[in-house]
C-alpha positions as CSV (number, residue, x, y, z in Angstrom):
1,X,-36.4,72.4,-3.2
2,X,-35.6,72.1,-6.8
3,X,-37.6,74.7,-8.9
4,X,-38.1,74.5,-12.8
5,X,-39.4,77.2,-15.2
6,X,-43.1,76.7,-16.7
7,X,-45.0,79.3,-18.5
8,X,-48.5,79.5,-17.7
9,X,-51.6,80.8,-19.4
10,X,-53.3,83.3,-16.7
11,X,-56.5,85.6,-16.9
12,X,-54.9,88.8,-16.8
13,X,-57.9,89.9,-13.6
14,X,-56.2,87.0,-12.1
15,X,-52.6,88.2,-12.5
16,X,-53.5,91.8,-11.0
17,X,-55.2,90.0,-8.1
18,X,-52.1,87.9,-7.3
19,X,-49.6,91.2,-7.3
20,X,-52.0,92.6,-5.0
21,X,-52.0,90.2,-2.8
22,X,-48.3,89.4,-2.9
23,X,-47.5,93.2,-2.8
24,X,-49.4,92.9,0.5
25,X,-47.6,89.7,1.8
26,X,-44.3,91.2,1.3
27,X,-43.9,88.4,-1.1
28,X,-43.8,87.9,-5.5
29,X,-45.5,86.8,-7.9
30,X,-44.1,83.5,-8.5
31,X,-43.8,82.6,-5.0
32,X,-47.1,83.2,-3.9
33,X,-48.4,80.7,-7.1
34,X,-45.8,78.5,-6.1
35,X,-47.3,78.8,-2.5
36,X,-51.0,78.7,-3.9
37,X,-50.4,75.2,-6.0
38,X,-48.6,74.1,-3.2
39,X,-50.9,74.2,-0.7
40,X,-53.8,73.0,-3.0
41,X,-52.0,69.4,-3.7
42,X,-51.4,69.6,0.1
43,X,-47.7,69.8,-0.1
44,X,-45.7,71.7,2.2
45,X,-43.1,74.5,0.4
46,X,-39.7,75.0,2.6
47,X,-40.7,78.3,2.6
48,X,-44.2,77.8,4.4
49,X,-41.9,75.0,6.8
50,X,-39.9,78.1,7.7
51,X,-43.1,80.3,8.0
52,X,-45.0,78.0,10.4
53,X,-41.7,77.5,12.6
54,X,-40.8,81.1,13.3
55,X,-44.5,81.8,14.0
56,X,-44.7,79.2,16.2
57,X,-41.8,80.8,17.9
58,X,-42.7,84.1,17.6
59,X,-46.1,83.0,19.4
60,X,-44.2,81.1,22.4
61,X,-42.4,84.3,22.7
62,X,-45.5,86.9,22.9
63,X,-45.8,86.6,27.0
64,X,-42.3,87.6,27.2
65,X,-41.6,91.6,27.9
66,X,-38.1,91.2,28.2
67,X,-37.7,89.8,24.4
68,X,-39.8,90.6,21.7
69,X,-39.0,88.8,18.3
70,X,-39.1,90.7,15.1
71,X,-40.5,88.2,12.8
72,X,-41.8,89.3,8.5
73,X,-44.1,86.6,7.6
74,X,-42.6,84.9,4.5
75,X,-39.5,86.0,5.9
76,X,-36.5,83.2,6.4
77,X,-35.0,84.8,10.0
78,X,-36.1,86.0,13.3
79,X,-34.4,88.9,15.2
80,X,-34.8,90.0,18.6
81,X,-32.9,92.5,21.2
82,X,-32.1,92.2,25.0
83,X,-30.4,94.7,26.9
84,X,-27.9,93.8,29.3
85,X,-28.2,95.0,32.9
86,X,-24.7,96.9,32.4
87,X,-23.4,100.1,32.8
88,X,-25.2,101.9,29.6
89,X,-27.0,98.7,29.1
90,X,-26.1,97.3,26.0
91,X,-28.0,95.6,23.7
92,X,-27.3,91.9,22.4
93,X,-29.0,91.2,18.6
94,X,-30.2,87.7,18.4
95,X,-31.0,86.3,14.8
96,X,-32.0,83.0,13.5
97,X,-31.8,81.7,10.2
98,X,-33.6,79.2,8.5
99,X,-32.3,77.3,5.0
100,X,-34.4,76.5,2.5
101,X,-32.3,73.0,2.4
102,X,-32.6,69.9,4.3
103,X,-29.0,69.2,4.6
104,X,-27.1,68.4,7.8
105,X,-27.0,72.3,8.8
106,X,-30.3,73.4,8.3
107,X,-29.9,77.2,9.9
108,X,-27.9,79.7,11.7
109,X,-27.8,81.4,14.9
110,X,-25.8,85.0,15.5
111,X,-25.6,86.9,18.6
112,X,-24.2,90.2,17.9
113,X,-22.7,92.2,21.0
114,X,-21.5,95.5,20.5
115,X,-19.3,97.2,23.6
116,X,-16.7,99.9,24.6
117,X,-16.2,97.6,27.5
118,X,-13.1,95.3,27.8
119,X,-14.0,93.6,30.4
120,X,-18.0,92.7,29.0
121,X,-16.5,91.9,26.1
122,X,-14.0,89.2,28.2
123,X,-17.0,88.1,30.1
124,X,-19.3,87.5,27.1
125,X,-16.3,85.7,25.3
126,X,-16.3,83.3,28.1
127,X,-19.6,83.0,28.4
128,X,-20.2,81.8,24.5
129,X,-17.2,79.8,25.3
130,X,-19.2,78.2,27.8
131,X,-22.0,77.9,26.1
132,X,-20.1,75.5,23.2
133,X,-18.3,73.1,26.2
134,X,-22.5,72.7,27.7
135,X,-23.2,71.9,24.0
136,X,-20.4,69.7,23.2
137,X,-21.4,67.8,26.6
138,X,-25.1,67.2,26.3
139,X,-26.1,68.3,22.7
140,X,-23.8,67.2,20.7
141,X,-24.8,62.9,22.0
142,X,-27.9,63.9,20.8
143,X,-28.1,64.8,17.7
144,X,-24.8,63.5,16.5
145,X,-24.1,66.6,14.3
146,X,-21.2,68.8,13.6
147,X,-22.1,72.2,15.0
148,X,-20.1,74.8,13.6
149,X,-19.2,77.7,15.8
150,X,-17.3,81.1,15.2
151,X,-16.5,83.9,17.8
152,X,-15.4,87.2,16.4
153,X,-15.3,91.1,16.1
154,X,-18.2,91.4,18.9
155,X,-20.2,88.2,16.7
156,X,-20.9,84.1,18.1
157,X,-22.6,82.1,15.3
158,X,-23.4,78.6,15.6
159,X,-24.9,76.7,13.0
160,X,-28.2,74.8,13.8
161,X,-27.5,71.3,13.1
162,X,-30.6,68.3,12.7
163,X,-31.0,65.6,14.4
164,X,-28.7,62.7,12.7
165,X,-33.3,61.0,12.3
166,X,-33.9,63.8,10.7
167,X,-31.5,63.1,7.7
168,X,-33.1,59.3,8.0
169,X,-36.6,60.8,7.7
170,X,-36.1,62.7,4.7
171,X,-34.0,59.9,2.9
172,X,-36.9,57.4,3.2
173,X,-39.7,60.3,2.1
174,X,-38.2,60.2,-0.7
175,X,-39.5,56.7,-1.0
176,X,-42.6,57.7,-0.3
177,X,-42.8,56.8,3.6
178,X,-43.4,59.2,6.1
179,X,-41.2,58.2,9.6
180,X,-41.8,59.8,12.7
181,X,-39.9,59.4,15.9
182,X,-40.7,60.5,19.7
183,X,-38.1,61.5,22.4
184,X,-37.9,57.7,23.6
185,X,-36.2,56.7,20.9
186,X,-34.1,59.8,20.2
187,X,-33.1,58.9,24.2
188,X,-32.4,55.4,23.0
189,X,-30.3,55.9,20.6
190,X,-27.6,58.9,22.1
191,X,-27.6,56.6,25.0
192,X,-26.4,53.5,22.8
193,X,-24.3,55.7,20.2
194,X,-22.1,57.6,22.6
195,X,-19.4,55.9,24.5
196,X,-16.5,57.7,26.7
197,X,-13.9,57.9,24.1
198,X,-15.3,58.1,21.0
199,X,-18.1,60.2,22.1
200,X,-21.2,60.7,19.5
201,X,-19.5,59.4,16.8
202,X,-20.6,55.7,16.9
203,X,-23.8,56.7,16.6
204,X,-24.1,57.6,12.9
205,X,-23.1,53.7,12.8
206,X,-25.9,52.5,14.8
207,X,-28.5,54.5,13.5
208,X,-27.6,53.4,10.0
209,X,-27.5,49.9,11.3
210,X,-30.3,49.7,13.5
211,X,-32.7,52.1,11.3
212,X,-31.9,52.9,8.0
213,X,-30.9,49.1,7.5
214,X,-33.9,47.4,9.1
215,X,-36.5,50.1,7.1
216,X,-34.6,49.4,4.1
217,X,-34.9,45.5,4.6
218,X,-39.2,46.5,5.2
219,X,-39.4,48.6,2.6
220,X,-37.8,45.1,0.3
221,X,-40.0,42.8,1.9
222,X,-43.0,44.8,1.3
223,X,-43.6,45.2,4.6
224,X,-43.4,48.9,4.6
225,X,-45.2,49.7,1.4
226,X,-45.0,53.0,-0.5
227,X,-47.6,55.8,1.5
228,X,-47.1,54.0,5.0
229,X,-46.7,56.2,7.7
230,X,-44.3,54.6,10.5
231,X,-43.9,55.8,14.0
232,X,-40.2,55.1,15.8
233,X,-40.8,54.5,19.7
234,X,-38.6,52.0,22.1
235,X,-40.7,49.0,23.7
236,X,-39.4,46.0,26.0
237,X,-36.0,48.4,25.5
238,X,-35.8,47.8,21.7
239,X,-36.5,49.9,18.9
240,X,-40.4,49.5,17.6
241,X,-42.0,50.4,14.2
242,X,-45.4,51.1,14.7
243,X,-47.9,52.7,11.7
244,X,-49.6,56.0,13.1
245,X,-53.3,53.8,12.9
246,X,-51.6,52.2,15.7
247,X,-51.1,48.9,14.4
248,X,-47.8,47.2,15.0
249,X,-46.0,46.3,11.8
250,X,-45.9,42.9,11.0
251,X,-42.7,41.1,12.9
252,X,-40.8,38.7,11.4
């Protein structure tokens, strides 16, 4: 998110209550009255996106004994330990990484391994070696993505990559349309955009064909008007636009 400097006219009882409070969040001054206006004009800051995702993960995670996330609020990464069930048990450092960005990679994943061990060192090589070829087989259709992956000194990172209707969704907010999309037509579209030899990559093609194209043609014919909301499902095994209220968009 773009930011831009403005100068502001503040009770001064106001200011100290603002550093209080941001001392407390582990946070600043400008971020937390960036946060403040933010969530008055009901908008929703990259930083509060992050926020409300690594909570949410931190919270699906609680039950768990075995794992326990280390989590900041208003921080932008996650941690958590496991130890192996190995001689000495070691421990394996997990930590995501969120960007502030909505670009293709929108994050990062380390696994940090650290071992006297030669031959735990050879298994967990394979292992994230593995853990790419499962990825390159049934993730990769799906979101159509390059994943970038790196395997050194004791280190994996992979990059956390967004679904190729992700990218859609945030070109067409920015004319003012919110889309949504459910698993059905996610399912639809790696199935029809992935072929044998060419594997995902025909189905940047067919998204922008079949989506971007056809919301585009809407938006023109004013049948998808600025502040629509429009809900991507598959019906009668096609594609279907359908506002949230439930209403079918108009066909042509």
């Amino acid at each position: 998110m773009k930011k831009t400097l403005y100068s502001l006219m503040l009770n001064e009882e106001v200011v100290r209550e603002v550093d209080r409070v941001a001392h407390r969040m582990g946070t600043n001054r400008s971020a937390l009255i960036n946060q403040i206006l933010a969530e008055y004009v009901h908008y929703t800051t990259p930083e509060r996106r992050i926020n409300d995702v690594l909570s949410a993960v931190e919270a699906l995670m609680q039950p768990s004994r075995e794992l326990v996330p280390f989590f900041a609020p208003n921080s932008l990464s996650m941690s958590l330990k496991s130890s192996l069930e190995y001689k000495y048990r070691p421990t394996v450092k997990y930590e995501v990484e969120l960007y502030r960005g909505l670009e293709e990679s929108i994050g990062q994943l380390s696994v940090v391994f650290r071992t006297q061990s030669m031959a735990l060192i050879q298994a967990m090589t394979e292992f994230f070696r593995l853990w790419k070829q499962i990825e390159d087989t049934h993730l990769r259709p799906l979101t159509g993505a390059h994943i970038d992956y790196a395997l050194y000194d004791g280190k994996f990172v992979r990059s956390i990559a967004a679904l190729m209707l992700n990218e859609v969704a945030r070109r067409i907010s920015a004319n003012g349309v919110l889309l949504t999309f459910d698993d059905e037509a996610v399912s639809f579209l790696a199935k029809e955009g992935t072929d044998e030899e060419y594997g995902a990559r025909p189905l940047r093609r067919l998204i922008q064909r079949t989506v971007e194209d056809d919301l585009s043609e809407r938006l023109l014919l004013g049948k998808i008007k600025l502040g629509d909301s429009v809900h991507i499902t598959v019906r009668d095994g096609k594609l279907e636009y359908i506002p949230l209220s439930g209403e079918e968009l108009r066909k042509e």
